[in-house]
The first five atom37 places (N, CA, C, CB, O) and aatype in JSON, in Angstrom:
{
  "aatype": [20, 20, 20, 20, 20, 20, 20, 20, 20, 20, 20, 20, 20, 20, 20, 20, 20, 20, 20, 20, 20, 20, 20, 20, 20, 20, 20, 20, 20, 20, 20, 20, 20, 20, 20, 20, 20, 20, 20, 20, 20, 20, 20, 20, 20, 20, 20, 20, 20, 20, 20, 20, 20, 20, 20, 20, 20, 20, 20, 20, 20, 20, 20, 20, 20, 20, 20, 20, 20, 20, 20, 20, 20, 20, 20, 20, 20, 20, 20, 20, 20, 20, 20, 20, 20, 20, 20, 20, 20, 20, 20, 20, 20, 20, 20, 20, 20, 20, 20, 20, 20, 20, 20, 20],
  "atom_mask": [
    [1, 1, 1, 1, 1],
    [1, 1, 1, 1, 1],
    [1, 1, 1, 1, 1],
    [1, 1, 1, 1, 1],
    [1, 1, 1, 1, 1],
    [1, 1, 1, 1, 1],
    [1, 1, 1, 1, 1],
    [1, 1, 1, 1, 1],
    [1, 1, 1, 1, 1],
    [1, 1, 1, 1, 1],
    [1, 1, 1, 1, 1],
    [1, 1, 1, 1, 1],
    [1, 1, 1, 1, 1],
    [1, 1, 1, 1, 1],
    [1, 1, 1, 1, 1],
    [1, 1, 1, 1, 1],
    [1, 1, 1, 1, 1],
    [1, 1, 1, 1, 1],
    [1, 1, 1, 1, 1],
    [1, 1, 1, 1, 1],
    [1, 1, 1, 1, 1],
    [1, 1, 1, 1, 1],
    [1, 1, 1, 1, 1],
    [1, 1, 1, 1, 1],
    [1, 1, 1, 1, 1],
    [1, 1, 1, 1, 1],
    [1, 1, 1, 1, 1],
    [1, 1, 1, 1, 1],
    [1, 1, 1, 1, 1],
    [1, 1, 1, 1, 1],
    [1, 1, 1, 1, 1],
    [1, 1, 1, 1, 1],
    [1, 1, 1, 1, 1],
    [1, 1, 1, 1, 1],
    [1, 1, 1, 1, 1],
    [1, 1, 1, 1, 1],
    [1, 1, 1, 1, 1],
    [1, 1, 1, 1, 1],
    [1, 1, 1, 1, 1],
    [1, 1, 1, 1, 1],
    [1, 1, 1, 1, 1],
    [1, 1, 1, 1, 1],
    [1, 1, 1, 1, 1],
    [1, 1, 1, 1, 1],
    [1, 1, 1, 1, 1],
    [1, 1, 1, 1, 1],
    [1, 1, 1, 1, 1],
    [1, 1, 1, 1, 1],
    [1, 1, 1, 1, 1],
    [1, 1, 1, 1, 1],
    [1, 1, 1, 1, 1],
    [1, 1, 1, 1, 1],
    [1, 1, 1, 1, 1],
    [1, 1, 1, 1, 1],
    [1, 1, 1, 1, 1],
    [1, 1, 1, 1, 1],
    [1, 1, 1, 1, 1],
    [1, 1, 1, 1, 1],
    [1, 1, 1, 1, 1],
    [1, 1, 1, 1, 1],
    [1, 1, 1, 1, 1],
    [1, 1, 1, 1, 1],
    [1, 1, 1, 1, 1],
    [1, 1, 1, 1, 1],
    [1, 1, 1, 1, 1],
    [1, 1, 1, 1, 1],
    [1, 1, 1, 1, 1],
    [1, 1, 1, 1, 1],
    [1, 1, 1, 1, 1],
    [1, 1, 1, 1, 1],
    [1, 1, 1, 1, 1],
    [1, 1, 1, 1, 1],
    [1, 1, 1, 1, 1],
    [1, 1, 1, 1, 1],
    [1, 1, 1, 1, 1],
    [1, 1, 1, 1, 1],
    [1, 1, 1, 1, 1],
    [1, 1, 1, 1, 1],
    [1, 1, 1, 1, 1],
    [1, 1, 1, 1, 1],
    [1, 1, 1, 1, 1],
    [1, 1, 1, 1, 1],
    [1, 1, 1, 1, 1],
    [1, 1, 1, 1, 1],
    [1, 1, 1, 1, 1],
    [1, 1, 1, 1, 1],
    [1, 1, 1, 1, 1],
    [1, 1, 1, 1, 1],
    [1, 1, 1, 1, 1],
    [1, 1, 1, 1, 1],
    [1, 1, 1, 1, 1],
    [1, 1, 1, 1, 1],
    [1, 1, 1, 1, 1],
    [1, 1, 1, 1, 1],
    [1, 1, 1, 1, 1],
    [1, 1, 1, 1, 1],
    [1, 1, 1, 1, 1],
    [1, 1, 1, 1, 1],
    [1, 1, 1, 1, 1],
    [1, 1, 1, 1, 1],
    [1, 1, 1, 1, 1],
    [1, 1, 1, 1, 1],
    [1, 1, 1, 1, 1],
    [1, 1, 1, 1, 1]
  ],
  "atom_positions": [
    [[25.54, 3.1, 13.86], [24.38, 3.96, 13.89], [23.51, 3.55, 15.09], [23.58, 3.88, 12.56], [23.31, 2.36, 15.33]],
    [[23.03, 4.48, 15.79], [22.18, 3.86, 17.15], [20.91, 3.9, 16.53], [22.19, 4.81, 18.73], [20.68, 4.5, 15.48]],
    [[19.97, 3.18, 17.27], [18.39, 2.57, 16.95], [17.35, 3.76, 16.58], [17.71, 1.74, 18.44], [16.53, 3.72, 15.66]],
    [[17.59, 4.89, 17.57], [17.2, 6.17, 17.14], [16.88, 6.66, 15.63], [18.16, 6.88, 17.57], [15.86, 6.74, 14.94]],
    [[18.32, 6.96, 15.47], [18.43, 7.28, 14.09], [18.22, 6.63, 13.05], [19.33, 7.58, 13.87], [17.79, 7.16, 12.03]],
    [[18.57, 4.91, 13.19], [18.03, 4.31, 12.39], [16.57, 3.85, 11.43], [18.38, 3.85, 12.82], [16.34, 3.57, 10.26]],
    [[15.61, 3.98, 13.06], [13.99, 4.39, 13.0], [13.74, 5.59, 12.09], [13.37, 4.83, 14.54], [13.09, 5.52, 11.04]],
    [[14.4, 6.9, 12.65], [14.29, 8.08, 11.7], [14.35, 7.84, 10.34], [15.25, 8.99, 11.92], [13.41, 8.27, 9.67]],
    [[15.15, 7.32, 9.84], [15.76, 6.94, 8.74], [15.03, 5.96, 8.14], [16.99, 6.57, 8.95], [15.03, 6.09, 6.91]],
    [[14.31, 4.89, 8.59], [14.0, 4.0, 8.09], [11.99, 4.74, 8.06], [14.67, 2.52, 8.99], [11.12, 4.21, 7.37]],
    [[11.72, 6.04, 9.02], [10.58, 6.45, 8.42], [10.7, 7.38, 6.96], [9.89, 7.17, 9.5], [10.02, 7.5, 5.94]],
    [[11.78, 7.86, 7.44], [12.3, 9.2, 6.34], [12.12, 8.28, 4.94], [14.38, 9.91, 6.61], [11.7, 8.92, 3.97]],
    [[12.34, 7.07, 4.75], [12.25, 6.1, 3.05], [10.87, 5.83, 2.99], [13.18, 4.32, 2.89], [10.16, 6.03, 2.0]],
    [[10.43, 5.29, 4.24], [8.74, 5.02, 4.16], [8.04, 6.24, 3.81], [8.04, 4.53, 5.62], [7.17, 6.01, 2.97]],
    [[8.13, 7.82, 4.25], [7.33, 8.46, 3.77], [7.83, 9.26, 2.42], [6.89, 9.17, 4.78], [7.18, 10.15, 1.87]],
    [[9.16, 8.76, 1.97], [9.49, 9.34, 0.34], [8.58, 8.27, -0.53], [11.48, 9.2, -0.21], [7.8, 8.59, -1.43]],
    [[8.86, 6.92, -0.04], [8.12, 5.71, -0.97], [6.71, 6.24, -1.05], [8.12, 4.02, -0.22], [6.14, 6.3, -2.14]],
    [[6.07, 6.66, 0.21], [4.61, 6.66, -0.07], [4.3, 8.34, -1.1], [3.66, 6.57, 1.77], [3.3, 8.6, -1.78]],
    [[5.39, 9.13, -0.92], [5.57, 10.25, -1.86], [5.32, 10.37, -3.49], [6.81, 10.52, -1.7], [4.69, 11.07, -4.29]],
    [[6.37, 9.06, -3.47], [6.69, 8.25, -4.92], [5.44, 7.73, -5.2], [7.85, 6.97, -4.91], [4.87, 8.06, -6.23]],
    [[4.94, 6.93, -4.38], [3.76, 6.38, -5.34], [2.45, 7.25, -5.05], [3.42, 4.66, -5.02], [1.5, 7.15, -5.82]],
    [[2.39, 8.09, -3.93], [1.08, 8.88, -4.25], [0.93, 9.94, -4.65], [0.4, 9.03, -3.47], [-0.26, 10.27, -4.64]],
    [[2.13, 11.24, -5.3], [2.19, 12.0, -5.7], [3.46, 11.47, -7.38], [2.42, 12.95, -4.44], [3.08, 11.09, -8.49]],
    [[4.19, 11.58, -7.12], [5.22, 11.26, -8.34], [4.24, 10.52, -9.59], [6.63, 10.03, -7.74], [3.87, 11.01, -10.66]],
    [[3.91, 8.81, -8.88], [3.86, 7.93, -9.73], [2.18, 7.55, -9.72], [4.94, 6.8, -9.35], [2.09, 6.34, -9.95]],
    [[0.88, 8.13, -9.54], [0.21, 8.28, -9.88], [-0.58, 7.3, -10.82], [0.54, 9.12, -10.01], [-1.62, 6.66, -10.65]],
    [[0.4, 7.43, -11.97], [-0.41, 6.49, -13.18], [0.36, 5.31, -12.7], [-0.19, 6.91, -15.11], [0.09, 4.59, -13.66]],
    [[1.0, 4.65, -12.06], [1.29, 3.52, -11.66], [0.12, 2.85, -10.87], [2.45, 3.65, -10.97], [-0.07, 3.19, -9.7]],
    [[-0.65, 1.96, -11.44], [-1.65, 0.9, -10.68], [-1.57, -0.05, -10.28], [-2.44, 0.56, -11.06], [-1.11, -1.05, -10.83]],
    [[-2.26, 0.1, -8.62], [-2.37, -1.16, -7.55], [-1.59, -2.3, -8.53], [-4.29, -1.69, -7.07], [-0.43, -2.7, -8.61]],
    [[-2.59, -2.53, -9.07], [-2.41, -3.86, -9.86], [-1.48, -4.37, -10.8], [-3.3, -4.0, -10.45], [-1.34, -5.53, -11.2]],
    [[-0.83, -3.3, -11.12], [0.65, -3.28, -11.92], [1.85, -3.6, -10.53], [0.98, -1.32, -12.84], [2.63, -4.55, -10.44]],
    [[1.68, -2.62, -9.68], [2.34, -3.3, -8.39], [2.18, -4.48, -7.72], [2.16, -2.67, -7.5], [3.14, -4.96, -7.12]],
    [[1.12, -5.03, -7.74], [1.04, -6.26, -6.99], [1.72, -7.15, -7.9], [-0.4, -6.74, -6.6], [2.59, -7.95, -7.55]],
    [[1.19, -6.95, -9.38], [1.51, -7.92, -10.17], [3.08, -8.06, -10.12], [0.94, -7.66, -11.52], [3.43, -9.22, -9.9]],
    [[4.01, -7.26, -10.25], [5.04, -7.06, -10.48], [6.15, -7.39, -9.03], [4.92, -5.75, -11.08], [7.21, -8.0, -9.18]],
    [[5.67, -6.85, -7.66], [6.13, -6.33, -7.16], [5.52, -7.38, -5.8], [6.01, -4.91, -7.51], [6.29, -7.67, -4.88]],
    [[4.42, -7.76, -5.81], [4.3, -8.68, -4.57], [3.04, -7.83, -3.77], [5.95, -8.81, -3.57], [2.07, -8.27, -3.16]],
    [[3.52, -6.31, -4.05], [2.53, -5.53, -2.99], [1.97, -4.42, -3.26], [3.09, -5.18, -1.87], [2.5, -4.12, -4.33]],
    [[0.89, -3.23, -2.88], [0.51, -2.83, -3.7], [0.16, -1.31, -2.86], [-0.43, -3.78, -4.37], [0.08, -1.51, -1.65]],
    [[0.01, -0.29, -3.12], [-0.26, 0.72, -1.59], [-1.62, 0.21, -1.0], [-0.48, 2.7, -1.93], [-1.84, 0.68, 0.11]],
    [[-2.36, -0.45, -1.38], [-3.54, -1.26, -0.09], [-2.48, -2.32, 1.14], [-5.0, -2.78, -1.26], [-2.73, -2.56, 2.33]],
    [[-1.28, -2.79, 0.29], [-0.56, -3.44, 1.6], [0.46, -2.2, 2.29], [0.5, -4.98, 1.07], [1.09, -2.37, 3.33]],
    [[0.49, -1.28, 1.69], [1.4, -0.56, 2.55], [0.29, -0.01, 3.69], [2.31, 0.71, 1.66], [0.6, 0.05, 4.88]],
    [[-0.73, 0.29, 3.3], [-1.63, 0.42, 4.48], [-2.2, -0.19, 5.11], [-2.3, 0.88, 4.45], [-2.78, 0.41, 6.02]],
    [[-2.34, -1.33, 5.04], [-2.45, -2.42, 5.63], [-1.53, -3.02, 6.56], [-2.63, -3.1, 4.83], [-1.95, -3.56, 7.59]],
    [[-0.11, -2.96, 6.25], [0.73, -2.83, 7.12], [0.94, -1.61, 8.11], [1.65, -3.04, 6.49], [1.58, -1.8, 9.14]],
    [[0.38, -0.24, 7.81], [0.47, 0.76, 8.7], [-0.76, 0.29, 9.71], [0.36, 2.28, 7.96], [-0.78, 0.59, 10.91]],
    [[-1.52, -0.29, 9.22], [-2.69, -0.57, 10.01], [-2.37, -1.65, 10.96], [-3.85, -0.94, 9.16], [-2.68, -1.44, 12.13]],
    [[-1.61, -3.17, 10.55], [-1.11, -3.85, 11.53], [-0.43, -2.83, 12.67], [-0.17, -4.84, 10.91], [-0.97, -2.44, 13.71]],
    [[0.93, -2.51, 12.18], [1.82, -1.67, 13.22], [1.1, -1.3, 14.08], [2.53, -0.52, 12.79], [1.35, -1.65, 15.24]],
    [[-0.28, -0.26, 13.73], [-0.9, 0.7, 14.45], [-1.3, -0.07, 15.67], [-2.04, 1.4, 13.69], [-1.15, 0.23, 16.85]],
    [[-2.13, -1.67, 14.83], [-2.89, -2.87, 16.05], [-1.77, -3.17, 16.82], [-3.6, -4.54, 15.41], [-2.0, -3.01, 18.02]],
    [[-0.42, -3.6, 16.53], [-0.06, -4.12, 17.27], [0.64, -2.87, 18.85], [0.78, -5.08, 16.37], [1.32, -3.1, 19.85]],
    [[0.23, -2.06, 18.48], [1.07, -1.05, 19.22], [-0.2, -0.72, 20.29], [1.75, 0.42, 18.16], [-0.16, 0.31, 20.98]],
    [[-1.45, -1.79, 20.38], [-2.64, -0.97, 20.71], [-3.49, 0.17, 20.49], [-2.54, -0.8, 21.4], [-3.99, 0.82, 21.41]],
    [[-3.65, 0.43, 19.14], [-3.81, 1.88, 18.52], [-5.29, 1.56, 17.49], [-2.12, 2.43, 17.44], [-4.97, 1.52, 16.3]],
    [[-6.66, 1.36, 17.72], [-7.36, 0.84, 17.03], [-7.34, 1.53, 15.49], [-8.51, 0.8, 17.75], [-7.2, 2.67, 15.04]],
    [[-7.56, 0.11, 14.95], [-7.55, 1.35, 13.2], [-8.01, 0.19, 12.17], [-5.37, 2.2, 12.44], [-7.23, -0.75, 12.03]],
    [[-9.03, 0.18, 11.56], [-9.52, -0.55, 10.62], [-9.11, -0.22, 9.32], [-10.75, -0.55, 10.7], [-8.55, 0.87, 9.17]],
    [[-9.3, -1.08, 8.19], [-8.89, -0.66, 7.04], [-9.3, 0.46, 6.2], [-8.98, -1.51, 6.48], [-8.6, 0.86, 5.26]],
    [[-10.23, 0.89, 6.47], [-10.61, 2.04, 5.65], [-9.79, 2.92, 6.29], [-12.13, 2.47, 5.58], [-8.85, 3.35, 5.62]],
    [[-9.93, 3.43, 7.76], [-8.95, 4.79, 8.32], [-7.51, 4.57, 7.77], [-8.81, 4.89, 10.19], [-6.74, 5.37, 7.24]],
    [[-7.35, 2.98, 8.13], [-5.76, 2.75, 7.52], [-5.61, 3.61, 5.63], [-5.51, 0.45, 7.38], [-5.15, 4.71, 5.33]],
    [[-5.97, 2.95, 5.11], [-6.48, 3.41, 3.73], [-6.37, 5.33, 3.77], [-8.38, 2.72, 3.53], [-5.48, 6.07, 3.34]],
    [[-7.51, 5.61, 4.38], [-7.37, 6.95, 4.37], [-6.31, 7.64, 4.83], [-8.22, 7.38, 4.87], [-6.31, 8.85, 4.59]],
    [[-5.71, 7.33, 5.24], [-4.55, 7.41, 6.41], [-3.41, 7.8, 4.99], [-4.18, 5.51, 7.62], [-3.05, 8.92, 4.65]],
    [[-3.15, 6.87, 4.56], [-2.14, 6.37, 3.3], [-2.41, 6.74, 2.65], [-1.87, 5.28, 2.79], [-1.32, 7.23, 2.36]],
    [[-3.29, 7.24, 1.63], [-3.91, 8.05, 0.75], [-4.05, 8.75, 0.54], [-4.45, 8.14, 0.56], [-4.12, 9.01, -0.66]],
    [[-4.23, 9.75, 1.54], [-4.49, 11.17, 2.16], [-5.87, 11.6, 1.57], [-3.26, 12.34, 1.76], [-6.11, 12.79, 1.38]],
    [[-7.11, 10.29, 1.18], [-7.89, 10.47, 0.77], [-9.07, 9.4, 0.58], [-7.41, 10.96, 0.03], [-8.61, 8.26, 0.51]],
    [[-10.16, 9.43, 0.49], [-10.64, 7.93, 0.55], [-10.19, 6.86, -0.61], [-12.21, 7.96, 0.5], [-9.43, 6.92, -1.58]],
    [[-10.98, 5.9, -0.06], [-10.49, 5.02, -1.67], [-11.07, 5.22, -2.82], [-10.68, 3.53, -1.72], [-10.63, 4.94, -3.94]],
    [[-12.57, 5.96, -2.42], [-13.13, 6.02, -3.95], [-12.61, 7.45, -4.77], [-14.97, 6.0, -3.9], [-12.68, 7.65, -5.98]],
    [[-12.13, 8.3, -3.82], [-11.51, 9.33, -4.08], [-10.52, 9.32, -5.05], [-11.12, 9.72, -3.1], [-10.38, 10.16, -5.94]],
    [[-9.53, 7.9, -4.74], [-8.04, 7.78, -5.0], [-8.89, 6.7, -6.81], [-6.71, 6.59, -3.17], [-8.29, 6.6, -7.88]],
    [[-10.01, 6.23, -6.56], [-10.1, 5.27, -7.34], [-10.46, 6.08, -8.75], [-11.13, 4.2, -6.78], [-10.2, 5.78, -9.91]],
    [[-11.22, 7.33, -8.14], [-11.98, 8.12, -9.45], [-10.97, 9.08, -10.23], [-13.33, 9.17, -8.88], [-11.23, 9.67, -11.28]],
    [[-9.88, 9.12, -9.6], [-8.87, 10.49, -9.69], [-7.79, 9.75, -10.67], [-8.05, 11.14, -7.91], [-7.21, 10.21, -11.66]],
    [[-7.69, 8.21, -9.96], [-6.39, 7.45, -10.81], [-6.18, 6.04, -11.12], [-5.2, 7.64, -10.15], [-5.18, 5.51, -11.61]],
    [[-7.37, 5.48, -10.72], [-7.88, 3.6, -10.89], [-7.91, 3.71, -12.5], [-9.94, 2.95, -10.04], [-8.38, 4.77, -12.93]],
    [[-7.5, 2.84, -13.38], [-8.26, 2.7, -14.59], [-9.08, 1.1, -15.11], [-7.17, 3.13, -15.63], [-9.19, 0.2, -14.27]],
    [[-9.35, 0.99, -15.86], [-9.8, -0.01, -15.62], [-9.15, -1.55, -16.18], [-10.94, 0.31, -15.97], [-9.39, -1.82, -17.36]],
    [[-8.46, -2.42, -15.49], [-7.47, -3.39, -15.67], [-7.91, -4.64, -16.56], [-7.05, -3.82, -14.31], [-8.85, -5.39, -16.29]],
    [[-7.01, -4.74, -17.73], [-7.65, -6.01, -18.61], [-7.13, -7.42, -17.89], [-7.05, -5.97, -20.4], [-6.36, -7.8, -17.01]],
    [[-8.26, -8.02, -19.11], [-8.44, -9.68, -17.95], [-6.95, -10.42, -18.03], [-9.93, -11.23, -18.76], [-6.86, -11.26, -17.14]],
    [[-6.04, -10.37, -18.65], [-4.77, -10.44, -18.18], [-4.2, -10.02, -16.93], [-4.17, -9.94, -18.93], [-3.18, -10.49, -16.43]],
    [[-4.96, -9.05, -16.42], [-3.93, -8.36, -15.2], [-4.48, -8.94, -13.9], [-4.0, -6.48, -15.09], [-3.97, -9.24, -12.82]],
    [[-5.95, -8.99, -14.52], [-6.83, -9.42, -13.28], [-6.71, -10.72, -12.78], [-8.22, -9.29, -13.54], [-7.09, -11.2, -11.71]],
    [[-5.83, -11.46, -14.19], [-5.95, -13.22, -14.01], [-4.98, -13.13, -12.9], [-5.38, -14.45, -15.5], [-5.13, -13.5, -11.73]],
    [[-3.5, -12.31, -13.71], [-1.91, -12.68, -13.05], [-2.3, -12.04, -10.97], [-0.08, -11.15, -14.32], [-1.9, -12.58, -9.93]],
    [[-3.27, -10.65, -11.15], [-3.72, -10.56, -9.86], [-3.89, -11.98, -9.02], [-4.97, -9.84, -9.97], [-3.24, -12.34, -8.05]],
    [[-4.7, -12.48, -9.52], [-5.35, -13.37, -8.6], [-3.92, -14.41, -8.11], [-6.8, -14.25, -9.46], [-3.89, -14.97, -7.01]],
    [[-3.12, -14.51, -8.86], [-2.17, -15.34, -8.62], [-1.3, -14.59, -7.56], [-1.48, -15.75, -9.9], [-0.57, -15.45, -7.06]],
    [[-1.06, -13.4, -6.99], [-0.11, -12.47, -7.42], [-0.76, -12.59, -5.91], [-0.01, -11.21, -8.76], [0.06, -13.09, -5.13]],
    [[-1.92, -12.29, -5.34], [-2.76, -12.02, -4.06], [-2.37, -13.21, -3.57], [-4.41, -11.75, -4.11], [-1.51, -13.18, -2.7]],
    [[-2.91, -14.51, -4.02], [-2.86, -15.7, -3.37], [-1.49, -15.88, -3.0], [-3.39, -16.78, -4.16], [-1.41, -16.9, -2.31]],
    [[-0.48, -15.39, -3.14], [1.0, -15.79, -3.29], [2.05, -14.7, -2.44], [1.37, -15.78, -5.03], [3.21, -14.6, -2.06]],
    [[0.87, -14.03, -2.42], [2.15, -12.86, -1.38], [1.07, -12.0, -0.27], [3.23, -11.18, -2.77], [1.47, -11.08, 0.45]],
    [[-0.56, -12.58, -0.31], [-1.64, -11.53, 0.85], [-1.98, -12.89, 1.51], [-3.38, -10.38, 0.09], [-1.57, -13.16, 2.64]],
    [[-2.79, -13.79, 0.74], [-3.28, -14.69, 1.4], [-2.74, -16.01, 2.17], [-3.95, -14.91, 0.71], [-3.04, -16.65, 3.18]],
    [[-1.68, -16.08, 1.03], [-0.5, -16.92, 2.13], [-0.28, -16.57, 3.64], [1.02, -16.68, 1.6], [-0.48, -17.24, 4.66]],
    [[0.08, -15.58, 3.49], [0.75, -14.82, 5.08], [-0.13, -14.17, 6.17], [1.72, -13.49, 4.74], [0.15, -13.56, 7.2]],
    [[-1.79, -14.68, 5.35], [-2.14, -14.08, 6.5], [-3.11, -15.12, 7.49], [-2.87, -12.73, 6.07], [-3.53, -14.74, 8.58]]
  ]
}
């Protein structure tokens, strides 16, 4: 497969994934993802937001955010945030320190 197509291909999964979780999977929360999963759609935009820096392309986290969202955060928060018990919030904190704050 040449590099071309591969890029294509490798956006074509990035924008079904962000499909999946911002239209499909909805009731799935940040925090059920991080917990579970390492990462959460604040790192998928966060990573669109690196890419963007490193390519010379200014973009802070909120545009990043909005960007990924197709909406603000309080937008995305009032429409489908619920509110997470202190179990989730504990394993969070472990869950951040171990796969955001490490690496950065």
């Amino acid at each position: 497969m040449d590099r071309q197509t591969e890029i294509e291909l490798e956006a074509a999964a990035f924008r079904r994934l962000r499909q999946h979780l911002m239209e499909d999977r909805t009731d799935v929360q940040n925090i059920d993802l991080m917990n579970l999963a390492g990462f959460c759609r604040n790192c998928l935009s966060r990573w669109y937001q690196e890419a963007a820096n490193e390519k010379g392309i200014e973009m802070g986290k909120e545009e990043a955010r909005e960007l990924f969202y197709g909406m603000s955060m309080d937008e995305w928060k009032a429409n489908h945030q619920t509110e997470a018990s202190d179990a989730k919030k504990a394993a969070f904190e472990t869950s951040f320190a171990e796969n955001v704050t490490a690496k950065e």
